[in-house]
C-alpha positions as CSV (number, residue, x, y, z in Angstrom):
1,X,5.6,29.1,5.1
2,X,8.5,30.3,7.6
3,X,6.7,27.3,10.0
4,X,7.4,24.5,7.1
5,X,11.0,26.1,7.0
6,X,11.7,25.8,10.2
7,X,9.9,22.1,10.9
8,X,12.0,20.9,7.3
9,X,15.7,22.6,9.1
10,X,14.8,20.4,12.4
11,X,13.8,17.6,10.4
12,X,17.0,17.7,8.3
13,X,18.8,18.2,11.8
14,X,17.1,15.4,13.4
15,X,18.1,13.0,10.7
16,X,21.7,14.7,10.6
17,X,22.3,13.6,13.8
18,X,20.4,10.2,13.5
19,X,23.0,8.9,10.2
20,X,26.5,10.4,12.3
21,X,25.5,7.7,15.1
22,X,24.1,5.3,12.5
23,X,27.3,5.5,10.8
24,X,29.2,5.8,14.0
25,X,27.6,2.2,15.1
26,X,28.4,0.6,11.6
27,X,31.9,1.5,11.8
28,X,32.2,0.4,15.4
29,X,30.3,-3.2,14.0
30,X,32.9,-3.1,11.3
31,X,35.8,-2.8,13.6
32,X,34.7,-5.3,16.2
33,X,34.5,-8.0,12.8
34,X,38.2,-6.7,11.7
35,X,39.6,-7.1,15.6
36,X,37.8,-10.6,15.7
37,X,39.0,-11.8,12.5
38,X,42.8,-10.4,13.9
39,X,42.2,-12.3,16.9
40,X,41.6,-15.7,15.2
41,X,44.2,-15.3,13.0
42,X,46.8,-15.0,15.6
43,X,45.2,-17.8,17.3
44,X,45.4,-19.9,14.2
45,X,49.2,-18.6,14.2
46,X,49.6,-19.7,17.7
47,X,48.3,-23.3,16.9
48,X,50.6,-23.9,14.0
49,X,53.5,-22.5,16.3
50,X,52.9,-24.4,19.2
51,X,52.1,-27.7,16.6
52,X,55.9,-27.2,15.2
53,X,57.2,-26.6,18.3
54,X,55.8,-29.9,19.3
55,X,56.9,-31.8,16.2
56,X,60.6,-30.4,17.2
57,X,60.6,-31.7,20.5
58,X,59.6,-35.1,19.2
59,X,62.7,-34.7,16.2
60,X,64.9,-33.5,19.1
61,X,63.8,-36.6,21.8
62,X,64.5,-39.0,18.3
63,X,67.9,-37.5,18.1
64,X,68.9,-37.6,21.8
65,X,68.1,-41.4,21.7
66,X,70.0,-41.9,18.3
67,X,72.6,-40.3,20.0
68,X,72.3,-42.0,23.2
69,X,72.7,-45.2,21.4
70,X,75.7,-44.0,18.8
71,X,77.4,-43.5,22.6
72,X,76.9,-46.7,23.6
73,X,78.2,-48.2,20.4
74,X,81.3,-46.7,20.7
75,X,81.7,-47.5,24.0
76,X,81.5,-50.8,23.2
77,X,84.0,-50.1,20.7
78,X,86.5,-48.2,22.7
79,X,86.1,-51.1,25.1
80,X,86.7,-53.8,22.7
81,X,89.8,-51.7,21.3
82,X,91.0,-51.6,24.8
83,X,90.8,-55.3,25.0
84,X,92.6,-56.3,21.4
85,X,95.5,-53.6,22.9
């Protein structure tokens, strides 16, 4: 009888120690998923930044030409005012 006792404690031990690193590897599995998913989330951040910041540059390369023209419009103008004087 004290021999099952003693095999049933190291038994109970054995699996003790057997489910604390089972559960240790689950929760490093579930971490490595919640870091990945983080990761591709700020990737998917980055790719919509970097897709506005390109659509700016294009509205701000628009509006440099627009402007580039409006200058030479009222050049013209300024120099045709200068003429009439």
């Amino acid at each position: 009888m004290a021999d099952d006792t003693y095999l049933y404690s190291i038994f109970w031990f054995v699996v003790l120690i057997v489910s604390v690193f089972a559960m240790r590897m689950v929760t490093t599995l579930i971490q490595a998923r919640n870091r990945q998913a983080e990761e591709q989330s700020y990737r998917t951040l980055a790719e919509r930044a970097v897709a506005a910041l390109e659509e700016q540059t294009g509205t701000i390369t628009a509006l440099r030409g627009e402007l580039a023209a409006a200058r030479v419009t009222l050049a013209n103008v300024e120099k045709i005012l200068k003429q009439v004087e």
